[in-house]
N, C-alpha and C positions, 0 to 999 in steps of 0.2 A: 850600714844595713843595705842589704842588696835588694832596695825596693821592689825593683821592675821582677825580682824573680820571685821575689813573697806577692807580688800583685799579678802576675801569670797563675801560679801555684793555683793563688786562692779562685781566679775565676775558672781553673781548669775543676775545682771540686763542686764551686757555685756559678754555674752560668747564669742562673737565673737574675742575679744584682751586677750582671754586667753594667748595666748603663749607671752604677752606682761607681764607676770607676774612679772617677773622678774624685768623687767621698772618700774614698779608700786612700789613693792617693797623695788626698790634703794630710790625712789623720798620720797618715804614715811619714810622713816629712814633718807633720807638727812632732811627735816621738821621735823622728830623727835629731832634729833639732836642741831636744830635752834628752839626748844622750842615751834614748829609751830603743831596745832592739824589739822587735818583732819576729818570731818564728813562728812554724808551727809544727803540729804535736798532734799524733796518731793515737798514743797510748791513752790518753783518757779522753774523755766529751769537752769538760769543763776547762773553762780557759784559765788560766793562771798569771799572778804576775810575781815573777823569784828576782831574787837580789844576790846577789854574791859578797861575801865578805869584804872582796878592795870595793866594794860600792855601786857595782855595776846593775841594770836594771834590766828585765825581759820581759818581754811581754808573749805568752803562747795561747796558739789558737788551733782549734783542730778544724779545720775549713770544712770537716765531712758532718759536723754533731748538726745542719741542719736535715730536714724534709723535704717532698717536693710541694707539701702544702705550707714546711715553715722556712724558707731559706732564705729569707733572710738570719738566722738565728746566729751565724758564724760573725756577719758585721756589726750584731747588735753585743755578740760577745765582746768584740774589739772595742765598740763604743762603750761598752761599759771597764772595759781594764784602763780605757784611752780615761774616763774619768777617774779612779783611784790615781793617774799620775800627774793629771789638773788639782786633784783636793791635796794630794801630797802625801796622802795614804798608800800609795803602791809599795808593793813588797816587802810591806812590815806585817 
């Protein structure tokens, strides 16, 4: 996974959780680690996490579904796909 350009991407739609950098970053290397990709995804709001037949995992985010009154909403989506791959429930 090409962190640094899904962690550019995401603060060029969310400036606002810039100083959450770092957060972003832990989460995105913990998924790395668990063999889990992160992208993201314009077509719908809602995050998703899909699987692929040979077993593979994603994790999609659309960095724009938050506000300028809600924005954090895009890393709370992540923290919640990031938990479905903690519990072991992701992409079933």
């Amino acid at each position: 996974m090409a962190i640094n350009r899904f962690v550019d991407e995401f603060f060029y739609h969310v400036p606002a959780v810039e100083p959450l950098r770092d957060v972003l970053i832990d989460i995105l290397s913990d998924l790395e680690s668990k063999d889990v990709a992160v992208s993201t995804r314009y077509n719908e709001i809602a995050s998703v996490v899909e699987s692929s037949p040979e077993g593979g995992t994603r994790i999609r985010i659309n960095p724009r579904s938050g506000t300028a009154q809600q924005p954090l909403n895009p890393l709370w989506d992540l923290i919640h796909e990031w938990g479905h791959v903690l519990e072991g429930t992701a992409g079933g």
